[in-house]
C-alpha positions, -999 to 999 in steps of 0.1 A, spaced: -730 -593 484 -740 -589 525 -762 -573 541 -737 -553 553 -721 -544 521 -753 -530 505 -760 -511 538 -724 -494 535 -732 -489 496 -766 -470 502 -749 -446 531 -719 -434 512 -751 -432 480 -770 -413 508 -742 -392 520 -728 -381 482 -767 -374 471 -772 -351 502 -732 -332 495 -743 -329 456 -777 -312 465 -764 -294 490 -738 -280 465 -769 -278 436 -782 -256 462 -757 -231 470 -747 -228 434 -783 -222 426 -786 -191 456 -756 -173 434 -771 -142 420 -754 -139 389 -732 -113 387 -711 -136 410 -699 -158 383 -678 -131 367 -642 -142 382 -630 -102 386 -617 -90 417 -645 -70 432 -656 -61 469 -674 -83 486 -714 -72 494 -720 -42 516 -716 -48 549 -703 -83 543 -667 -81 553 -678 -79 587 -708 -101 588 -713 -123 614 -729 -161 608 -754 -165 623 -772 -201 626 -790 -190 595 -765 -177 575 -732 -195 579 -723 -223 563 -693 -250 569 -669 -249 542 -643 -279 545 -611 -276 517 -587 -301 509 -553 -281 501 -534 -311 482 -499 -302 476 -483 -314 448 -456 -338 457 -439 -334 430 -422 -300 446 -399 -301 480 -416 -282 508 -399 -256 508 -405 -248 471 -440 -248 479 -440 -228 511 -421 -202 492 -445 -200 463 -473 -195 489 -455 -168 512 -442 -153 472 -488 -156 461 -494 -139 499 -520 -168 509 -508 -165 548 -516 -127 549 -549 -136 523 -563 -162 544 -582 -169 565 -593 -137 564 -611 -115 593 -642 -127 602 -643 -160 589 -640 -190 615 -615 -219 613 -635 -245 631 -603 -267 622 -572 -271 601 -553 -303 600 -522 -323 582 -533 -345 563 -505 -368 556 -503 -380 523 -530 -354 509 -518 -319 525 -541 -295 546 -575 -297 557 -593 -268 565 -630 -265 578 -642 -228 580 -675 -214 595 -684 -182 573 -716 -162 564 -727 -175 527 -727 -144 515 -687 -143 518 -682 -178 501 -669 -166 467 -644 -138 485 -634 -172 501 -629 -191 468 -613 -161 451 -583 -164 480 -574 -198 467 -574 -188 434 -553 -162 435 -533 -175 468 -533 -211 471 -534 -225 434 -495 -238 425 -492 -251 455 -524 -270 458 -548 -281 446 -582 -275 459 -615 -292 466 -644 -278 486 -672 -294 507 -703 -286 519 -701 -298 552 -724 -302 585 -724 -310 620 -732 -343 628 -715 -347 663 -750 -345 682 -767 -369 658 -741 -397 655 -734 -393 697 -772 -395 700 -774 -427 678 -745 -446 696 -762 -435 726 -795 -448 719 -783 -482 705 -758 -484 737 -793 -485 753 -781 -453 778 
């Protein structure tokens, strides 16, 4: 195997090690009475919170519709569930939402941690049918990968 194939092979190893304990982590902060999957408020004063560089998170979700379905089918499930007037909901940031051909939707939200399950809860009751979901952890790497290129351009 190259140099360059082993190189390749430890990022993505470095890059799934840092998402798992990054989710370990978040999973860990739960308090408890979170798991139960009833609708219930979310914490006071949360609805509104604000994130702050200490608080918020980015939450990136793969919507993958099932292409099994014609798109209209599954448009009319969703508007029938009431995910467009479920999500996003106030106070939580899209940073960005793209097509994803071949997958379906990619959303990337900025939110305060403390509203991540009133997040997940929307999908459950919204979204699920349609799509099928998977969340990310995700960070900001702009800077740092512009900075690198930058510094091995020699600039």
């Amino acid at each position: 195997m190259g140099r360059a194939k082993r190189s390749c092979k430890a990022e993505v190893w470095v890059i799934r090690s840092l998402l798992i304990a990054a989710m370990i982590a978040a999973v860990l902060s739960f308090d408890s009475r979170a798991w139960a999957q009833t609708a219930s408020p979310s914490p006071a004063g949360s609805e509104n919170a604000t994130p702050t560089p200490d608080t918020a998170i980015l939450l990136t979700i793969f919507l993958k519709h099932d292409q099994s379905r014609p798109l209209g089918e599954l448009n009319a499930q969703l508007e029938r569930q009431g995910f467009y007037k479920a999500f996003p909901p106030p106070g939580v940031e899209v940073v960005s939402w793209y097509v994803m051909m071949g997958i379906g939707q990619v959303v990337t939200l900025r939110l305060p941690a403390s509203r991540l399950r009133e997040v997940n809860r929307i999908f459950e009751t919204t979204a699920w049918g349609s799509y099928r979901t998977e969340f990310y952890a995700t960070y900001d790497y702009k800077q740092v990968g512009i900075a690198n290129h930058d510094k091995a351009q020699g600039k």
